[in-house]
N, C-alpha and C positions, 0 to 999 in steps of 0.2 A: 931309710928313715920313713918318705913317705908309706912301705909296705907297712910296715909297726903300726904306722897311724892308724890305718885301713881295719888293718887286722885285731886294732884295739877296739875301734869304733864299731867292729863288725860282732865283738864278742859277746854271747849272752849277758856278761852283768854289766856293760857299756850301754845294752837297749834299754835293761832294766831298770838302769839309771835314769835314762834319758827319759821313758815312761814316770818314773817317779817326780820328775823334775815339771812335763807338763801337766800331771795330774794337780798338781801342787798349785800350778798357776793357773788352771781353768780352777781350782777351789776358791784361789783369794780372790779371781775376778766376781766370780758367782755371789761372794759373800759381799765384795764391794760396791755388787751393781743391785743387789738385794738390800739399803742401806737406802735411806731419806736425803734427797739431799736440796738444798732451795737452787735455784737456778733461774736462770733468763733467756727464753725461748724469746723467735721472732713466728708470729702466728700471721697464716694469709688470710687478708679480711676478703671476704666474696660478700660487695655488697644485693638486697634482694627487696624486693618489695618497692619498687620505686610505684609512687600514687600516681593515678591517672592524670591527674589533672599537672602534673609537672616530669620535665624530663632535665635528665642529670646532662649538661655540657662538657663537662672535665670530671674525669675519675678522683677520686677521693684519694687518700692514702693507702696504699697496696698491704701494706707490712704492720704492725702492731709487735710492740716488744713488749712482754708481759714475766713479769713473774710466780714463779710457779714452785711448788713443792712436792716432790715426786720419787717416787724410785729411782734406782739410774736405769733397770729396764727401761721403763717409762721415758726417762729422758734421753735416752741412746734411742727408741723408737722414731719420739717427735726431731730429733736430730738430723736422721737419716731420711724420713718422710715430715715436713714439714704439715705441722696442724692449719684447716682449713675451718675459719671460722665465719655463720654467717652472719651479718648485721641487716639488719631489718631499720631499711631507711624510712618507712612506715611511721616508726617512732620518731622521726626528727621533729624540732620545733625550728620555728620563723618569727623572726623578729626585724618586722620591716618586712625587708626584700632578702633577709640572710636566712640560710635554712643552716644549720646546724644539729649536733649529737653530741650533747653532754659528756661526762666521762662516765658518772653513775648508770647511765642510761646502759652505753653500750657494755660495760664491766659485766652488769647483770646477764647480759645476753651472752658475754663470752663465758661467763663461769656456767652457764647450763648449758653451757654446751662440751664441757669438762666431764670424764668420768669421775669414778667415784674415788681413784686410785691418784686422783693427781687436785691437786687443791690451788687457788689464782690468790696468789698473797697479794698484788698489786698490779696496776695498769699504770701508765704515762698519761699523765694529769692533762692532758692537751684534748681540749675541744675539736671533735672532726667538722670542720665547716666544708657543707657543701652546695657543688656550683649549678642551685636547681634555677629554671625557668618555666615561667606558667608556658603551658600549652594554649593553643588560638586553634578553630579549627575550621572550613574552609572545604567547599564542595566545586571541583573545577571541572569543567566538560574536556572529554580525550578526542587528541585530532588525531586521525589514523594518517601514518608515514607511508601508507603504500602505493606504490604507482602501478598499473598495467598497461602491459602494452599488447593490445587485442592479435589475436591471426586475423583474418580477413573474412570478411560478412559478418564479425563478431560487436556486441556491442553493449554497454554498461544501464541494467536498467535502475534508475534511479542513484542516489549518492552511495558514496562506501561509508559503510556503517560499522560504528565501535558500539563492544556490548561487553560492560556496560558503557553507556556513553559519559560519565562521568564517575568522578571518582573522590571520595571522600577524605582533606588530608589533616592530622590533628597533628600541630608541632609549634616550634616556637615561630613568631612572627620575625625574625628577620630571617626565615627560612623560606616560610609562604606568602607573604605580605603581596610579594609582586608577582606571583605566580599567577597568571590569566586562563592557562592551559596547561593541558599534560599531552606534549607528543609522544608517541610509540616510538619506537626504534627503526630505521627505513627496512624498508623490504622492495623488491623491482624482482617484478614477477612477463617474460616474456611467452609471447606465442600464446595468449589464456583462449582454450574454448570454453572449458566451465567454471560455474559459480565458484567463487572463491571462500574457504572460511581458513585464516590462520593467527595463531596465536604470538600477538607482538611483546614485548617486555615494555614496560617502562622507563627508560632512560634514567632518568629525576631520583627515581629510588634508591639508585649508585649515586648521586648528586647532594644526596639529603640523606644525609645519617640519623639527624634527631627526627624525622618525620614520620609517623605515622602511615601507611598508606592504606586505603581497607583494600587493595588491590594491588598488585604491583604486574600486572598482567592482563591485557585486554583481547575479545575476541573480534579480530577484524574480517567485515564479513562484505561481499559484492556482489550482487546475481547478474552473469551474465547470461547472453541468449544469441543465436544466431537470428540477423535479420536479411529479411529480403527487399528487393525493388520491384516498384509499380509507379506507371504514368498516367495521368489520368488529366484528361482533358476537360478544362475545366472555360464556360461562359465568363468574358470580358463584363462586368457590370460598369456603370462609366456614371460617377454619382455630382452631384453641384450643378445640373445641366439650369442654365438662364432660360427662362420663359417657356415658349413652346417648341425649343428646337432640338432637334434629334442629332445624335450619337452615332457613327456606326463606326468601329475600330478596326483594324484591320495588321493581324486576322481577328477575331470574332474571337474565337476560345485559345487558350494557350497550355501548354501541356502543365502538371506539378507532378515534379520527381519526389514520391513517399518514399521511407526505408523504414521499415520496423517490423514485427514479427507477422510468418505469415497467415497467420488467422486475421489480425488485423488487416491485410492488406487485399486478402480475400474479398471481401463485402464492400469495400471502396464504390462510391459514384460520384458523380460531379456536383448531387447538392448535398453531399457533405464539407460541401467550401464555398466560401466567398472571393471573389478575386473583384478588386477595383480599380478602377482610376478616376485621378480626380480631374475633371475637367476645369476647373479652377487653379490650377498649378501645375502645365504644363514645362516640360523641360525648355529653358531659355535658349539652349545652346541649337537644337535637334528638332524642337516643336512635338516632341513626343509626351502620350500621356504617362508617367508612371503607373506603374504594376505596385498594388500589395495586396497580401492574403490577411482578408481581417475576418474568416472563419474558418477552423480547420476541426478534425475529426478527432477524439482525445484517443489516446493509445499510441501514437504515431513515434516515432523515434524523432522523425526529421523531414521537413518540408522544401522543396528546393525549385522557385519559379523558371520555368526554360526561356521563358522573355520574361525580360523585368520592364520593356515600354511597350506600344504600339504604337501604329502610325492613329490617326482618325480625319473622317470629314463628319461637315457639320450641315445638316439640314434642315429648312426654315419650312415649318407645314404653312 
């Protein structure tokens, strides 16, 4: 039995049937989908144009379900690829604190945006209300997150620097209100011998969705330098002396340990600095006069006294 079947289905006027049978039904498809028909499509709103001066906190409605008169090409088309239509939030109006989109408003937008093949009998009579908020805007200085940690005889001239050092941010106020600063993102750089430039992110920008930032990106910058040592002996001056009596300290001069680069440390001499003591505020404990350096030579990294007292006697002329 099954052979017969085979053999029937296999036989020229079995094919020729079977050809006449789909030919017949791609006819009446072609004629049916050739044919006007009203229908109700769901169209993607892609909202566009949001105004500067306001930023949207919640999305509006995704979907629009519109009525439509069309071919069934046409509507087998939009079926299979959904129509993307855009709304121009531009035109909204505000009433109060409400920002809202008419029905006539947006209808208009969505029929021009129709071919010429398919015609918008109606829209859903529902007002799109949307969730705007004015923008505030707000200029905060960036703290750079980076640390270093020097090799040795290495050393940091001046602070680390962000460029730009601030950053401009336009969003809603319970976004920015409390924002004092914008830190970078940490970075820990070891062994540094030279100058540093790298580029940090700003954190806050992943933090702050409605925010504006004119930067989300800073250049953190550090110059380093190798420094050297020098000792330089430097005159005991001994100042507040009473009447006509004389000072002598012992020792006389006391070393200062400089560190900073060696052009600087080159040209060094001992009246590039003051060293005193006060003869009037002697240590209570010891009898010794304090050491301090109340002039030093500008360029210097670092100053460091090798005796911070002396012993002294005092001689009546």
């Amino acid at each position: 039995m099954i052979k017969k079947l085979k053999s029937g289905i296999a036989s020229p006027r079995a094919k020729i049937f079977l050809l006449f049978l789909l030919c017949s039904f791609l006819a009446w498809l072609i004629i049916r989908l050739a044919q006007t028909y009203n229908h109700t499509l769901a169209f993607r709103m892609e909202y566009q144009q949001v105004p500067d001066s306001l930023v949207l906190l919640s999305p509006p409605p995704a979907d629009l379900r519109v009525r439509v008169r069309a071919s069934g090409f046409q509507l087998m088309r939009y079926q299979i690829s959904p129509k993307k239509v855009a709304i121009d939030l531009g035109a909204s109006q505000h009433k109060g604190r409400r920002y809202f989109i008419v029905p006539d408003v947006y209808r208009r937008q969505v029929a021009n945006q129709l071919g010429d093949d398919i015609s918008l009998l109606e829209v859903a009579e529902d007002t799109i209300f949307l969730d705007f908020q004015k923008l505030r805007s707000r200029t905060v200085p960036v703290r750079p997150a980076l640390r270093i940690e020097l090799a040795s005889n290495y050393a940091i001239d001046g602070p680390i620097l962000a460029d730009p050092p601030s950053v401009h941010l336009l969003g809603p106020p319970g976004e920015i209100d409390t924002i004092r600063a914008l830190e970078t993102e940490s970075l820990l750089l070891t062994g540094v011998k030279d100058s540093v430039s790298r580029v940090l992110r700003l954190p806050a920008a992943d933090r702050l969705p409605n925010t504006r930032f004119s930067t989300e990106q800073v250049t953190v910058k550090a110059r380093v330098y190798r420094f050297s040592e020098s000792v330089v002996d430097v005159p005991v001056e001994v100042i507040n002396l009473p009447g006509t009596e004389e000072v002598r300290t012992f020792p006389a001069s006391v070393g200062v340990l400089c560190k900073g680069r060696i052009e600087a440390l080159k040209d060094l001499s001992p009246s590039d600095f003051r060293i005193v003591a006060d003869f009037e505020t002697p240590d209570p404990e010891t009898n010794r006069l304090q050491l301090r350096i109340e002039e030093q030579p500008p360029g210097i990294q670092s100053v460091l006294l090798l005796e911070t007292s002396v012993e002294f006697i005092v001689r009546n002329e």
